[in-house]
ROLO-218799 format. One record per residue (C-alpha): residue in one letter; x, y, z. Coordinates in steps of 0.05 Angstrom, whole numbers, padded with zeros to 5 digits, always signed. Example, Ala and Ser with C-alpha at 12.3 -4.5 7.8 and 13.67 -1.06 7.14 Angstrom:
<gutis>
A+00246-00090+00156
S+00273-00021+00143
</gutis>
This chain:
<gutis>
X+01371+02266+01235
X+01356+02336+01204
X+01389+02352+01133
X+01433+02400+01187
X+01453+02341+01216
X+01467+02295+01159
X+01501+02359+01127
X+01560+02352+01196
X+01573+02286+01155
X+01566+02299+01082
X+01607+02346+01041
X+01554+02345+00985
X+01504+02405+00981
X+01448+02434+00934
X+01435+02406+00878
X+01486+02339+00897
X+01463+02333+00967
X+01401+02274+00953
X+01378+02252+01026
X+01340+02302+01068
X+01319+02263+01135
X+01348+02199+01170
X+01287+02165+01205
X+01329+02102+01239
X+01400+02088+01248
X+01440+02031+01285
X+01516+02049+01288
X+01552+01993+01243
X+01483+01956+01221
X+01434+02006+01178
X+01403+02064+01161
X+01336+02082+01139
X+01343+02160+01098
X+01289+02190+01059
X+01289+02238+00994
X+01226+02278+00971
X+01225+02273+00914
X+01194+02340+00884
X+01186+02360+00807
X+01233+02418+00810
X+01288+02375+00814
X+01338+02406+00775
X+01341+02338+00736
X+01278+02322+00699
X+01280+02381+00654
X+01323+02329+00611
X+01305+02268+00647
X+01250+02262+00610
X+01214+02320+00591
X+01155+02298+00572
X+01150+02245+00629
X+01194+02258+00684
X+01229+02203+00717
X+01298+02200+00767
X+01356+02170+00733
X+01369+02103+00772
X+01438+02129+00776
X+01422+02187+00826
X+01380+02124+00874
X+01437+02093+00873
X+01479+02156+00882
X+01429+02179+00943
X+01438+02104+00971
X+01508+02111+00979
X+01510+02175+01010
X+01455+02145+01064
X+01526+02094+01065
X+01570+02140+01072
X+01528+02171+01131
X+01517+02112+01166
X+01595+02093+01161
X+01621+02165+01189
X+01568+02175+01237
X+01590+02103+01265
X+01661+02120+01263
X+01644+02190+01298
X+01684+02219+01232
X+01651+02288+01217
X+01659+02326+01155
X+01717+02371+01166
X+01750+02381+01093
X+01806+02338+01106
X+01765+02272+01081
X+01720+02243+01029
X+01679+02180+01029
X+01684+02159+00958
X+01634+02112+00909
X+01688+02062+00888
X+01634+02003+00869
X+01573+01977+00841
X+01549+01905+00839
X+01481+01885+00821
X+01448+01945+00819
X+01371+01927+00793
X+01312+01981+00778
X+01248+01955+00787
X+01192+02021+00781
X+01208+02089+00759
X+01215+02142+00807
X+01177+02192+00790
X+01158+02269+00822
X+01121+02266+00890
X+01136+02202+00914
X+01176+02190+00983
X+01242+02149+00967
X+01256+02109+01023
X+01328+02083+01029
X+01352+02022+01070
X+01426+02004+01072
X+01445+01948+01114
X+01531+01952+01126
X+01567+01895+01105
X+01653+01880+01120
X+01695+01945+01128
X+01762+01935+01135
X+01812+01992+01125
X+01773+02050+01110
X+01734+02005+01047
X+01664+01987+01065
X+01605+01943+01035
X+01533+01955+01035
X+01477+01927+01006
X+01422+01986+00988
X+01353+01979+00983
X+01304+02040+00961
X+01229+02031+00958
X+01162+02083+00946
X+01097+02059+00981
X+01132+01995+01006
X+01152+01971+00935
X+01227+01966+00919
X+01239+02007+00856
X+01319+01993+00862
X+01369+01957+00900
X+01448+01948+00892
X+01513+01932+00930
X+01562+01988+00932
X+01627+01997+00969
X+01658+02060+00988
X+01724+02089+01008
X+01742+02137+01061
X+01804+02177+01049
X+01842+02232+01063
X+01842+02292+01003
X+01910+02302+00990
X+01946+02360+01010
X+01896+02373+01070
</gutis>
């Protein structure tokens, strides 16, 4: 998938929006995304400045939203306004390597149970084969009020 495409299923956009290609996907089983990661990110100015590293809150941030791709994309659920897949859980989240400017973050999530618009996943991201973090998340889809 194109960042077009994965934009038809994610509300999130410039400087939020932290996956720009999906390079496998298996409706209801996984998804491989990537994220280049570049040194104008509009993050490392304070994160650090004199060595700049991603905060291990934005992998886990760009893991979920390869989640929330693989869940609406599975569910044919585009994003039309009326709903949001939120970031309702963490569990186990580990960094293992910093991230730092020009390496390729590749994320793996692998869906667990979903059961009434809740999901679990288990997210894994990795740089040159490595895993530099991993976590279980679950997410929520549901309807923004008043839409």
């Amino acid at each position: 998938m194109t960042i077009e495409e994965i934009k038809h299923y994610l509300p999130h956009r410039y400087p939020f929006l932290l996956i720009d290609r999906v390079t496998e996907f298996e409706k209801d089983k996984r998804i491989v995304a990537l994220k280049g990661v570049t040194a104008n990110e509009p993050f490392f100015p304070g994160h650090f400045p004199h060595y700049h590293v991603m905060p291990g809150v934005l992998i886990v941030e760009a893991m979920a939203q390869a989640a929330a791709v693989l869940s609406l994309r599975s569910l044919g659920q585009a994003n039309d306004g009326k709903w949001v897949y939120y970031f309702v859980g963490i569990d186990g989240a580990r960094f293992k390597k910093p991230v730092v400017p020009g390496d390729l973050l590749v994320l793996e999530v692998t869906q667990g149970r979903v059961a009434r618009g809740l999901g679990k996943f288990i997210g894994v991201a990795r740089v040159n084969g490595a895993v530099v973090a991993e976590a279980e998340m679950m997410c929520a889809l549901r309807e923004i009020p008043g839409k």
